[in-house]
Phi, psi and omega in degrees: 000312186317302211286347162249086150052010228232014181219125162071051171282126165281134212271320219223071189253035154287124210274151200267163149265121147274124177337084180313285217253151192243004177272138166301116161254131185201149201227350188188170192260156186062065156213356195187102199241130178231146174222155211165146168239122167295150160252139155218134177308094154294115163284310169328324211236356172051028191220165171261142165246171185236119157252163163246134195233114167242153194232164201260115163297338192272327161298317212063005181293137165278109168289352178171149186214158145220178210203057204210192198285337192235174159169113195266210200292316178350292176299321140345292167318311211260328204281356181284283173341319189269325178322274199317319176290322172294343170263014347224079183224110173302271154316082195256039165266329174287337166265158196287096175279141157225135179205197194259214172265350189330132191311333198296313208271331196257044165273180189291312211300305177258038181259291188308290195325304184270355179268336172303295168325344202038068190242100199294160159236133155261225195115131222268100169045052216300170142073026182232076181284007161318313189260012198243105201285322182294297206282359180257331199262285177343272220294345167268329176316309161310301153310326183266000000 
C-alpha cells in the first residue's frame, strides 16, 4: 500500500506559517487582523450557532462577523471580503491575517482567497489562547 500511495494521504500539504514571536507589535490600524470562531448555545434550539469574529489588533475593534448554524471556508471569505469593504481598504496586501489551525480558516477555499489577495496568514499555535488577542477580548466579555 505505502508504494501506491494509499497511506497517510495529506489533505492539506500546504506549508504553514506558524507564530515566531508570539507578541503582536503593530503601530496602526489595518496591519494585523486575528479571527477565530466562537460556539454559543441557543437555548430555545438545544443547538450551538457558530460566531465568527474578526477584530483589528491594534483598535480591538471587531472588523467584521458572521453568525449562523454553520460556518464553511465560504463563509470566511465572504465575512473577511465584507470586513475590507466596511473598512473601505483599497490596498488588503498589507495586513497580516492570524488565526489557529481551524478546519474553516486552512481549507483551500481561504487559503486561494489569501494567497489571490497577497494576504500573509499566520497561525497561532494550538491549544495557546494566550497568544490570541480575539480569544482574550472574548473571553473578558465573558467575565462581566
Amino acid at each position: 500500500m505505502p508504494e501506491n500511495n494509499l497511506l497517510n494521504y495529506p489533505y492539506n500539504n500546504r506549508k504553514q506559517t506558524m507564530v515566531i514571536n508570539t507578541i503582536v507589535k503593530v503601530n496602526n490600524t489595518n496591519q494585523v487582523w486575528e479571527f477565530d470562531i466562537k460556539y454559543i448555545y441557543v437555548q430555545g434550539e438545544s443547538r450551538n450557532t457558530y460566531l465568527l469574529a474578526i477584530i483589528d489588533c491594534y483598535t480591538r475593534e471587531v472588523v467584521g462577523h458572521y453568525l449562523g448554524c454553520h460556518c464553511t471556508g465560504n463563509d470566511v471569505k465572504n465575512t473577511m471580503i465584507n470586513a475590507f469593504d466596511k473598512r473601505g481598504i483599497n490596498n488588503i496586501s498589507g495586513i497580516k491575517m492570524r488565526s489557529d489551525n481551524g478546519t474553516q480558516f486552512i481549507c483551500n477555499i481561504v487559503e486561494a482567497f489569501l494567497s489571490m489577495m497577497n494576504i500573509y496568514h499566520e497561525r497561532i499555535h494550538p491549544a495557546t489562547p494566550e497568544n490570541d488577542i480575539l480569544n482574550r477580548s472574548i473571553q473578558s466579555l465573558k467575565g462581566k
